[in-house]
C-alpha positions as CSV (number, residue, x, y, z in Angstrom):
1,X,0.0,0.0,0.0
2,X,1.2,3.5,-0.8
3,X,1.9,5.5,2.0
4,X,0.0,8.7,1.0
5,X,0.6,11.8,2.5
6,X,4.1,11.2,3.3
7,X,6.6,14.1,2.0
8,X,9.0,12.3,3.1
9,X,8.8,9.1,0.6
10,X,11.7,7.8,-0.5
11,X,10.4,6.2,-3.7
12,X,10.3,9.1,-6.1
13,X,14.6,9.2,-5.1
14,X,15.1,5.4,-5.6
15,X,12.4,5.2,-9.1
16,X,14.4,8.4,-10.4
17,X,17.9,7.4,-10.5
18,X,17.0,3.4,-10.8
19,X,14.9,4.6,-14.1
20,X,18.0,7.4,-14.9
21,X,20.3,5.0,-15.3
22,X,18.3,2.2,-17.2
23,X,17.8,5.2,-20.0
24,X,21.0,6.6,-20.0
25,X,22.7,3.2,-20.6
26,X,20.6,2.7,-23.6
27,X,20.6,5.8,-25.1
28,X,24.5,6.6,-24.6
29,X,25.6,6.1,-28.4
30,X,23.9,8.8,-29.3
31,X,25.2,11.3,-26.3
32,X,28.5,10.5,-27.7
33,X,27.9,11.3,-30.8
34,X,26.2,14.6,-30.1
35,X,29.3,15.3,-28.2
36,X,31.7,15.2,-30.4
37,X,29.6,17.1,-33.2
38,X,29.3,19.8,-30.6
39,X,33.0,20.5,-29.9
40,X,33.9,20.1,-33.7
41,X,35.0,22.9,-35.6
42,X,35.9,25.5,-33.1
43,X,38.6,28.1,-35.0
44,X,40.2,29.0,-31.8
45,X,40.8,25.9,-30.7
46,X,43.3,23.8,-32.7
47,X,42.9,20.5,-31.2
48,X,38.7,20.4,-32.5
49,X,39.3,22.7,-35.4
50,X,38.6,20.0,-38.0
51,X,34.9,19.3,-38.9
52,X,35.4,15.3,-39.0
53,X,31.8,14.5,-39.0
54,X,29.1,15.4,-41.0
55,X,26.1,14.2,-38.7
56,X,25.0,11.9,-36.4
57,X,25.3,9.0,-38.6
58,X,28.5,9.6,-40.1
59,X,29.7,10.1,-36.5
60,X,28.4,6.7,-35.3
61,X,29.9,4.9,-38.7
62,X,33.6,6.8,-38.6
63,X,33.3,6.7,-34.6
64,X,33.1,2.9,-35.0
65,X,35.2,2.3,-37.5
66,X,38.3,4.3,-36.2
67,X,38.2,3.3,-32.6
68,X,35.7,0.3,-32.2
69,X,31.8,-0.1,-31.3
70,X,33.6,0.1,-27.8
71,X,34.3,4.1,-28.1
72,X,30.6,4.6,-29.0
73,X,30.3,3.5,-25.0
74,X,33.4,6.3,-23.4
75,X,32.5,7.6,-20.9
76,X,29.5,5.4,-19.9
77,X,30.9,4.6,-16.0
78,X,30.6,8.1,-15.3
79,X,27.6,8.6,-17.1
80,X,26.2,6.3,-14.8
81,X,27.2,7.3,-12.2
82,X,26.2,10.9,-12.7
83,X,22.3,9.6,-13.4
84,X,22.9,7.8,-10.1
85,X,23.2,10.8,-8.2
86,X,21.3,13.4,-10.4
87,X,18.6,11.6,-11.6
88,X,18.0,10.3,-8.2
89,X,18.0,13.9,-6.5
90,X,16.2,15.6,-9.4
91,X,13.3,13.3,-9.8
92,X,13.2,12.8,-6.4
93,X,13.1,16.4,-5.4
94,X,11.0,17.2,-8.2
95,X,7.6,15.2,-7.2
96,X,8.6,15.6,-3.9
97,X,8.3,19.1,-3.9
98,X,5.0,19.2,-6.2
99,X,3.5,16.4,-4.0
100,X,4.3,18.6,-0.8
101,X,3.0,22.0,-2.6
102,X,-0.4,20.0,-3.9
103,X,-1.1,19.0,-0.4
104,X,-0.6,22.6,0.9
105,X,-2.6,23.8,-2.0
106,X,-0.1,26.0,-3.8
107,X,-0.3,24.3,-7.3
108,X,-4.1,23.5,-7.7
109,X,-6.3,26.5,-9.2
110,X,-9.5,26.6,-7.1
111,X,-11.5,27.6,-9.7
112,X,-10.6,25.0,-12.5
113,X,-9.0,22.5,-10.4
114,X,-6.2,21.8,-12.0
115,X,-2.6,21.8,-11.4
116,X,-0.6,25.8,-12.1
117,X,1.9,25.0,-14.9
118,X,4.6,27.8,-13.1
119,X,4.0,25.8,-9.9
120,X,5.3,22.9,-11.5
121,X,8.1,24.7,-13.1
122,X,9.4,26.2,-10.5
123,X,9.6,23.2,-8.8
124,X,11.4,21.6,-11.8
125,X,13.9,24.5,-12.4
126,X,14.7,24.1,-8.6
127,X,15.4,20.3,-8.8
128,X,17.1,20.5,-11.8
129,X,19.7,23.2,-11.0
130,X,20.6,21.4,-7.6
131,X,21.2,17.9,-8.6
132,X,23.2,18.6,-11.8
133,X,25.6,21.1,-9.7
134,X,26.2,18.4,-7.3
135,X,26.6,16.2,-9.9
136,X,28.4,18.2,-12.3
137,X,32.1,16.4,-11.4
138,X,30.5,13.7,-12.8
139,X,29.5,15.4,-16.2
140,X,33.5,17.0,-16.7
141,X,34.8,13.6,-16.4
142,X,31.9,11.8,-18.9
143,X,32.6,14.4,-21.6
144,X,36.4,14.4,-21.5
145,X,35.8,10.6,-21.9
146,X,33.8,10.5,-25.0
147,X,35.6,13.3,-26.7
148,X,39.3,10.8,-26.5
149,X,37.4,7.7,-26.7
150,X,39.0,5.0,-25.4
151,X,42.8,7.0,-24.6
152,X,41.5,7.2,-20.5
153,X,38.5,4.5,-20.4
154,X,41.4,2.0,-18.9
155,X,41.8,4.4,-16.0
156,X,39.7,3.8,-12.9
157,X,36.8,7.0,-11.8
158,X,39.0,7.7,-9.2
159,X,41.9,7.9,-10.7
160,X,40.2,10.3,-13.4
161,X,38.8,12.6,-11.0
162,X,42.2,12.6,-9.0
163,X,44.1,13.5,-12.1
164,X,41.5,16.3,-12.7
165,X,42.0,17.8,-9.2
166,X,45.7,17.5,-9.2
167,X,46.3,19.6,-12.5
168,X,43.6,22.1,-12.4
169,X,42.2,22.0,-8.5
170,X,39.2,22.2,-7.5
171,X,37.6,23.9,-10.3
172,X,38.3,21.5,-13.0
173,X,35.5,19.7,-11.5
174,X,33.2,22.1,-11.6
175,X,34.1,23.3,-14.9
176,X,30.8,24.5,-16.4
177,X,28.6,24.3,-13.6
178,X,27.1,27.5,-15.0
179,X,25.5,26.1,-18.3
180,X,25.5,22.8,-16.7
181,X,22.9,24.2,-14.1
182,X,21.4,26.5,-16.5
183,X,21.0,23.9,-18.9
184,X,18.9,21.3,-16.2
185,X,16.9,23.9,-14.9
186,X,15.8,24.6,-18.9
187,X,15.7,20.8,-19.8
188,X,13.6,20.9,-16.3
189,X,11.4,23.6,-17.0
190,X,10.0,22.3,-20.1
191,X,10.1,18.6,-20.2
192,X,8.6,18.0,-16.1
193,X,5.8,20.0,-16.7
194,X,4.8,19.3,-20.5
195,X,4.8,15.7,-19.5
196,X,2.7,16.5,-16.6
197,X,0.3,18.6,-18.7
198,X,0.5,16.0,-21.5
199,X,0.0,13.2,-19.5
200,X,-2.9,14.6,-17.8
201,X,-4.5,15.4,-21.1
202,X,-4.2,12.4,-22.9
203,X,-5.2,10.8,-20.1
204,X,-9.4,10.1,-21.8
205,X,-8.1,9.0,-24.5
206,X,-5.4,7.0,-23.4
207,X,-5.9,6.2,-20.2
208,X,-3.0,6.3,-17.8
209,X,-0.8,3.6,-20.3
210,X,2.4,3.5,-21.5
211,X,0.8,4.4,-24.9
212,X,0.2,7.6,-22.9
213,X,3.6,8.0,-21.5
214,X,5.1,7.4,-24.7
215,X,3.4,10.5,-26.6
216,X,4.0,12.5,-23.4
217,X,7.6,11.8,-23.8
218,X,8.1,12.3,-26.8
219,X,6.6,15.6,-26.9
220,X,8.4,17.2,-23.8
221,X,11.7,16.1,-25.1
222,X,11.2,18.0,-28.1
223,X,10.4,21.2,-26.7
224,X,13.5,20.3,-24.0
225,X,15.5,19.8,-26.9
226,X,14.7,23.0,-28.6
227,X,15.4,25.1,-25.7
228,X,18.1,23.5,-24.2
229,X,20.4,22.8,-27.2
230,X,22.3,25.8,-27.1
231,X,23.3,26.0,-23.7
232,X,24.7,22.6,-24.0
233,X,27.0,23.5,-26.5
234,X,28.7,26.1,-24.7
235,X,28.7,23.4,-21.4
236,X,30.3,21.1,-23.6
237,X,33.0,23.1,-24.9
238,X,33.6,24.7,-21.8
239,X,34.2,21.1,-19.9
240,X,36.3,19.8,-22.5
241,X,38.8,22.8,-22.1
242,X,41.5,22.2,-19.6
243,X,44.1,24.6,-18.5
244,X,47.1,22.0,-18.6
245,X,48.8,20.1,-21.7
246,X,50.2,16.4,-21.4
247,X,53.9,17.0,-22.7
248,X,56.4,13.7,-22.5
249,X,53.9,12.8,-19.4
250,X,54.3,15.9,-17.7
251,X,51.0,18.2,-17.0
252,X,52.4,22.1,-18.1
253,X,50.3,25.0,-18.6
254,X,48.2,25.3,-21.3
255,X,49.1,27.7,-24.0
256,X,45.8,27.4,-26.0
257,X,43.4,30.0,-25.5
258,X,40.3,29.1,-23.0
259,X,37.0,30.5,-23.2
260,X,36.5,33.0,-20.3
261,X,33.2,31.9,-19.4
262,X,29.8,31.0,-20.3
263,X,29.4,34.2,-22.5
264,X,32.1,34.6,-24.3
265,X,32.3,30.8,-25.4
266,X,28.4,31.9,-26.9
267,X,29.5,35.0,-28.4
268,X,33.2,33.4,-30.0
269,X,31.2,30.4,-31.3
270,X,28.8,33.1,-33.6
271,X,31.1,34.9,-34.2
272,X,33.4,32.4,-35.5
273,X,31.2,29.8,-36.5
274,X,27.8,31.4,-37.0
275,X,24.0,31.5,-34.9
276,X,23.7,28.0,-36.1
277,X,26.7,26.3,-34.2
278,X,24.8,26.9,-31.5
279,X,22.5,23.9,-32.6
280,X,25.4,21.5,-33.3
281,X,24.0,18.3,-32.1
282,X,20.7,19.3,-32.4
283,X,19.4,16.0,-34.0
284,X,21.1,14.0,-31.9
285,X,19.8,15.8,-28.8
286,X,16.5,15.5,-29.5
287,X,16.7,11.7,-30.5
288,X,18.2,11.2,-27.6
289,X,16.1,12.6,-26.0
290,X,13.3,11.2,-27.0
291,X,14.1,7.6,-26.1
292,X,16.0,8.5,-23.0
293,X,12.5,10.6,-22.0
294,X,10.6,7.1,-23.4
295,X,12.7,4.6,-21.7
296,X,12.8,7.0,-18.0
297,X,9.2,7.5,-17.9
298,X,7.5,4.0,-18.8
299,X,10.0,3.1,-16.2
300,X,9.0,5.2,-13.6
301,X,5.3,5.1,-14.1
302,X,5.9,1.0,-13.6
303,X,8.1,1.4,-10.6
304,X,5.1,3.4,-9.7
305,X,2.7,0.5,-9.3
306,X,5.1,-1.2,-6.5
């Protein structure tokens, strides 16, 4: 039996990062190759200057070809273990809070009865910033992976994060927690709520069914995608920076220049590449996304039931 009224449920924690994890193991392919489109082609940096791929599907074919099926997979151990602790603490917190401000009444309109679409964002925006700033050490270390393939998979996650703190301190860790918390909250923002709001609407014709939760999806990770796109570009290109070189084994100072921040990696990219860089990775993102949102949610809403 479901322990209503209970704020303090731990089963929206454990379904969230049990569900996280489930979709971002079988959607990761597709992460790496959006990854790599997204750091390709930057002038000012002479290591990504070259535009190698063409799209998502030339990525996966050269990807493969080059460096194995096995690269497609980089970065996966931290991937996991970043949905472990995001997913888990942004789901979690998510219908945690919107359970807590239903109860109280903040969310429901009196007059229609149903649920305020800013209430549920807010609440979104919130979970997402938190849990992908704690996680974001997590994220640094996934995206270095999957950019050099399978040159640091043999290393152990804590050897990785050691080396990360050792030649740039504590801020290589946190490299891009900016976009990286700005990009959640947006993912947040729009996919929580149009799920909700889909969900709920679909719910006469559909009934509450995975047919249901599989159009809801879909739909919220396209308008996620949409909005989201471009702030994960610049998050991407900012973690892959570091401020040391590798020479004869020895970590020096880098002599590349590094983006100063958030804006001026958005503003170089334009400038240098055009408005439309800002959208590399687009189709991956979005069909990505729509799986990942697919896989998380029909997983949820089962784990639900228990």
């Amino acid at each position: 039996m479901r322990s209503k009224g209970k704020i303090n449920d731990w089963r929206p924690f454990v379904y969230g990062g049990v569900s996280s994890m489930i979709a971002e193991f079988g959607t990761f392919p597709i992460d790496t190759t959006k990854t790599r489109l997204q750091i390709q082609g930057q002038k000012i940096d002479k290591d990504h200057a070259k535009l190698r791929y063409r799209g998502m599907t030339d990525a996966i074919v050269t990807i493969s070809k080059e460096e194995g099926i096995i690269a497609l997979y980089s970065g996966i151990k931290p991937a996991i273990l970043r949905q472990a602790v995001y997913g888990t603490i942004k789901f979690g917190t998510y219908y945690t809070l919107k359970k807590l401000a239903v109860e109280r009444g903040y969310l429901i309109d009196p007059t229609s009865g149903e649920e305020y679409v800013w209430g549920n964002m807010l609440c979104a925006v919130l979970a997402g910033a938190v849990s992908s700033a704690i996680a974001n050490p997590t994220d640094v270390l996934k995206v270095r992976m999957q950019v050099n393939g399978n040159t640091i998979e043999k290393k152990s996650l804590a050897l990785c994060f050691s080396e990360i703190y050792k030649q740039e301190g504590i801020r290589g860790l946190w490299r891009g927690v900016g976009p990286t918390a700005n990009r959640a909250a947006t993912i947040a923002a729009v996919e929580l709520p149009v799920y909700d709001f889909c969900k709920m609407h679909l719910m006469n014709a559909f009934g509450d069914h995975i047919a249901n939760h599989f159009i809801s999806s879909f739909i919220a990770s396209l308008g996620s995608a949409i909005a989201s796109t471009p702030i994960d570009v610049i998050r991407t290109r900012l973690m892959n920076q570091r401020k040391v070189e590798l020479l004869a084994g020895t970590a020096v100072a880098s002599t590349a220049k590094i983006y100063s921040g958030s804006i001026d990696c958005a503003v170089q990219t334009v400038r240098n590449e055009g408005f439309l860089a800002l959208y590399k990775g687009f189709v991956p993102t979005w069909l990505r996304m729509g799986p990942w949102n697919v896989i998380f949610f029909i997983m949820y809403e089962q784990l639900k039931k228990y």
